[in-house]
C-alpha positions in Angstrom: -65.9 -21.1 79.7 -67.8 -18.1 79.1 -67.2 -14.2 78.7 -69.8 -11.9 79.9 -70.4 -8.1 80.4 -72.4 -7.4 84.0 -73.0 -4.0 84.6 -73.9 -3.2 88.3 -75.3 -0.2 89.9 -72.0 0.9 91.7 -69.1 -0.3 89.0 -69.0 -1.8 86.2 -67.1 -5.4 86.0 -65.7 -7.2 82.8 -66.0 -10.6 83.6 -63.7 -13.7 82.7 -65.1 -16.8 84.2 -62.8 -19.5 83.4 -61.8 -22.9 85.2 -59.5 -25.7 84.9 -59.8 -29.0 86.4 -56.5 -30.9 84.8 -54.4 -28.4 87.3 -53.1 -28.9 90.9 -51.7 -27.5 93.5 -49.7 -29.4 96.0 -49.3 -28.7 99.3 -46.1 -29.4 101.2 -46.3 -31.7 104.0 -45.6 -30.3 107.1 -46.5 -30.0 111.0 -49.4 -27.3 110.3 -51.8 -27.1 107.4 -52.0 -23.0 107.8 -48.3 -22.6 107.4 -48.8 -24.9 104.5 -51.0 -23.3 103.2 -49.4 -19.7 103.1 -46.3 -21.1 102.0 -48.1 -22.4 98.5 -49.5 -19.3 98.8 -46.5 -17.2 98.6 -44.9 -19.5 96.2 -47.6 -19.8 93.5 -47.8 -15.7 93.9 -43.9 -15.9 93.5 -44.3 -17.9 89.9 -47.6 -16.0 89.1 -44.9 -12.8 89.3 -42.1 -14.8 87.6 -44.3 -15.2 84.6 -45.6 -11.7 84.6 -42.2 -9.9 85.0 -40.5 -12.6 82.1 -43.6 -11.3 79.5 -42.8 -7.8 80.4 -45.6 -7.0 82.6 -46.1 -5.2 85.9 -46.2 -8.0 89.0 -49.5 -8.4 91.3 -49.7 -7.7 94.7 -51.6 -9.5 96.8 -54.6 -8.0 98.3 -56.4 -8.6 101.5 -60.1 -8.2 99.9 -59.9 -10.3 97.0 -57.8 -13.3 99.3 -60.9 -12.8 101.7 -63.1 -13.6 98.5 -61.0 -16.0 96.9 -60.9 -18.0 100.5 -64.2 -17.5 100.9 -64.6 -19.4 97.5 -62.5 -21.8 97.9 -63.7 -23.0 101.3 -67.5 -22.8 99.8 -66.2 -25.3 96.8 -64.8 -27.8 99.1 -67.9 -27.7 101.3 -70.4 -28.2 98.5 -67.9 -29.8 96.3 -68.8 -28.1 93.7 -66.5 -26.4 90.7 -67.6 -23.5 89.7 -67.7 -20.1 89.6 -70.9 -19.4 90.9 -72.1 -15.8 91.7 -68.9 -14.5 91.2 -69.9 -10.7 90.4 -72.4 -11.2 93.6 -68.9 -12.5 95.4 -66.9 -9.4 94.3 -69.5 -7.0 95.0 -70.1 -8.8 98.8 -66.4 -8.3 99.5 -66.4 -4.8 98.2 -63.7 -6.0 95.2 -63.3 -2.7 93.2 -62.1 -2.8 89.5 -63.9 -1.8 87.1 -62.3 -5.5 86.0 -62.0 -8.4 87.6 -61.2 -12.1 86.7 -61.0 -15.4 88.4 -59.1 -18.7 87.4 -59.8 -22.0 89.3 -57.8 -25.1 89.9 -58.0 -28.7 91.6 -56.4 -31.7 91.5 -54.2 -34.0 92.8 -50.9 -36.0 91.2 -47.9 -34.5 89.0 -49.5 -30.8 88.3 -48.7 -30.3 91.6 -46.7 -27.2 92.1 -47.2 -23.4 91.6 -45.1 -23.8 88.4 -47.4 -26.6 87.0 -50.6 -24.1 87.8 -49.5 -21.4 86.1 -48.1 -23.5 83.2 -51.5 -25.2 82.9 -53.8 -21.5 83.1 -50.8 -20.4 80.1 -51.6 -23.5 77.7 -55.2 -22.1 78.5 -56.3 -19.0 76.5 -58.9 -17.8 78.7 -56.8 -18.4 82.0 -53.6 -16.7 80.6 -55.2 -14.1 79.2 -56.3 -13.2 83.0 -52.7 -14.2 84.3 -50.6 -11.9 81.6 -53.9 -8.7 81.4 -51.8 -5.5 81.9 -53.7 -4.1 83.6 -54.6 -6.6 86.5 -52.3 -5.3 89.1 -53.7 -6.9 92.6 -54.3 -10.8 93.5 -56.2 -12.8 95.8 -55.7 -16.2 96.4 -57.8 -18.7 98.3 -56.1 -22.5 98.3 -57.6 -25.5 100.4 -56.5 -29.2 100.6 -59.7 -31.0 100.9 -61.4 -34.1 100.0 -63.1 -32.8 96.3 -65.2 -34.8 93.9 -64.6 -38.3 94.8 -60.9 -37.8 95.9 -59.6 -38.0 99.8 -57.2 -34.7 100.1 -57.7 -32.6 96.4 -55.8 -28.7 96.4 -58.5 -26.3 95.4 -57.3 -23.1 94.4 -59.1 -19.6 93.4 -57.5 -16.7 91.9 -59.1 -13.8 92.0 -58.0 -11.0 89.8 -58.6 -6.8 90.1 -57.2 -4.0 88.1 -58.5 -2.2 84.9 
């Protein structure tokens, strides 16, 4: 985990780079992985919101630009298999994320951490993730999930959330 301060020529972006590998995300079986896929969507948004609203905060929204770059994440770490953030303030700047803060949490796994409430129970026993998940002033949400074979394992959920507000 680290914390670092990029400044960039059009905006500046606070970055929190964290990860966590213990969380899952299932995804419901079903006749089509892309129906799937926005339902766990929807509902890990939904609990992401619950959480938010119960610690007296403003819920996110989901936004089209940072799901493009969380997606476009997510699909890169199950083709390399790689977890990481990687050039994330590249990534935001590519996709035209505005701030000036941004934040990202990852997840993958398989097993009992399966659902959107065991994700966002996981990032809250984390400091660095909930302190993205509960940040006032984060107020859009982009989120990239994939069920993909991922380090070693036949069908892992990969998940990026990708965070923007000030």
């Amino acid at each position: 985990m680290q914390r670092r301060r990029i400044h960039m020529p059009i905006v500046p972006l606070v970055l929190s780079l964290l990860a966590l590998t213990a969380g899952t995300l299932a995804f419901p079986h079903g006749s089509g992985a892309a129906s799937s896929t926005a339902s766990t969507q929807a509902s890990l948004l939904k609990e992401i919101n619950r959480v938010r609203a119960a610690h007296g905060l403003r819920t996110l929204r989901a936004d089209a630009t940072l799901t493009r770059a969380a997606a476009a994440h997510t699909r890169q770490m199950t083709r390399t298999g790689a977890f990481a953030h990687g050039a994330f303030a590249t990534r935001m700047v590519r996709f035209h994320v505005r701030g000036p803060f941004v934040g990202e949490n990852l997840a993958w796994g398989t097993g009992s951490y399966g659902s959107a409430r065991g994700i966002v129970r996981a990032w809250l026993n984390s400091p660095e993730h909930r302190e993205n998940l509960l940040r006032p002033g984060f107020r859009r949400i982009g989120l990239g999930l994939r069920r993909a074979p991922f380090q070693g394992t036949a069908a892992a959920n990969v998940v990026t959330a990708d965070f923007a507000g000030f």
